[in-house]
C-alpha positions, 0 to 999 in steps of 0.5 A, a space after each residue: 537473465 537474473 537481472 532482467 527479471 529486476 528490469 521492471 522494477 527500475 525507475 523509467 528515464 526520459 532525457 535523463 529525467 526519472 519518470 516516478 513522479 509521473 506514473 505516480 500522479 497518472 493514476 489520479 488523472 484517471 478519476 472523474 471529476 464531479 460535475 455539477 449537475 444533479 443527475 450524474 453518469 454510472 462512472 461517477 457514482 460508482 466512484 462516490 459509492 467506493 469513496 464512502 465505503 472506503 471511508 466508512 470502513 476506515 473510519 468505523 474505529 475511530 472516534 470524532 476527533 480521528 475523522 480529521 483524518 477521513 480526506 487524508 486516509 480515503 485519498 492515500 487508499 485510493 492512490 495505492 489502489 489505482 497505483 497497484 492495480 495499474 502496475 498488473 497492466 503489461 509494460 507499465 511500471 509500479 511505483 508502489 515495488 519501490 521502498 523509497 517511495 514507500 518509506 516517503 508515504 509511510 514515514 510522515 503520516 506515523 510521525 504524524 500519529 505519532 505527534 498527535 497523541 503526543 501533543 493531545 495526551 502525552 501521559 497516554 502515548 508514553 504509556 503505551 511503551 511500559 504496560 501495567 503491572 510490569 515487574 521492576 526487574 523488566 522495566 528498562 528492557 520492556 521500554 527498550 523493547 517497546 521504543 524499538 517496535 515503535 520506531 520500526 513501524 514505518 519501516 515495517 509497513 513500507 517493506 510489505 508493502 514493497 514485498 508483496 508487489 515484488 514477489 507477485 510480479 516477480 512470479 508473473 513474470 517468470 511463469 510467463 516467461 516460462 509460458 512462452 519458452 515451453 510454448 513451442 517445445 511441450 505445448 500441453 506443458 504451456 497451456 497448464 502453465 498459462 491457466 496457471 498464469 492466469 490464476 495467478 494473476 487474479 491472485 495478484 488483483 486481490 493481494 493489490 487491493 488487499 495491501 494497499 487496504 492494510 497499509 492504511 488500516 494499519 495506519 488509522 490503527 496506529 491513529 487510533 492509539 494516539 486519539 
């Protein structure tokens, strides 16, 4: 029984064929395209009002050369969003629990930071790992300290977010299994474990959203250190 409770997290198959790719771009089939009329419909600018709120949030800390960066960042919160709110829906599957994917959508854009302010401001970017006035004695293990909590950013920023999707949908499903077994036995017991369910699930909506804004806040946080 434990194991089908990670059922839904396995990538879906078609032929043989993994299906990640498909879930992963379906959400982007979702979004309206502009048109080119002037008076446009309700969908399309509440679209383009999210847009620049989103933009306008990301962007706020950032000085002009980091809003190079303001297609790369809005898109990327935009597809974590849509991916981690489709994946509450029943039977459908959530790209954004597995760590690979994750690790794929992490691991290039720190990099990316990464060599921007080596290239634009080497001697500041290197700073970072040995702050001012540190004693002597401390330098070697400071810069060791420092190096390794660099390197282990993506990795950190790809591991919360592939926990907290887990752990939510994890405790869905075992409350609504719950739900559905106690149904027949102890119907009160099934009502109180439903209104549970469902205010778990409202949870559930925010840490979605709340999670995908972090990965990319974080994100335009490690782009503001190297800009």
């Amino acid at each position: 029984m434990n194991l089908s409770f990670f059922d839904q997290f396995t990538s879906p198959c078609l032929l043989g064929i993994p299906l990640i790719a498909l879930a992963t771009l379906f959400p982007t089939l979702l979004l309206p395209n502009p048109g080119n009329r002037w008076i446009t419909n309700r969908l399309s600018t509440l679209q383009l009002w999210c847009t620049n709120l989103i933009t306008k949030q990301l962007m706020t800390p950032l000085n002009k050369n980091g809003h190079k960066w303001a297609m790369i960042l809005t898109s990327l919160m935009i597809l974590l969003l849509s991916i981690n709110l489709l994946g509450l829906l029943p039977y459908t599957f959530t790209p954004t629990t597995q760590l690979s994917m994750n690790l794929a959508l992490a691991f290039p854009l720190w990099l990316a930071t990464l060599l921007t302010g080596l290239r634009n401001q080497p001697s500041t970017s290197l700073g970072h790992l040995l702050p001012e006035g540190t004693p002597t004695l401390l330098i070697p293990a400071l810069i060791l300290i420092e190096t390794t909590s660099l390197l282990i950013r993506p990795l950190a920023l790809g591991v919360r977010l592939t926990a907290n999707l887990t752990a939510g949908h994890l405790l869905i499903q075992l409350i609504s299994t719950a739900t559905t077994a106690l149904l027949s036995i102890m119907p009160a017991i099934s009502i109180l474990t439903s209104i549970i369910l469902l205010l778990l699930t409202i949870l559930e909506v925010a840490v979605a959203m709340i999670q995908a804004y972090v990965f990319v806040l974080l994100l335009s946080l490690y782009l503001q250190e190297n800009i």
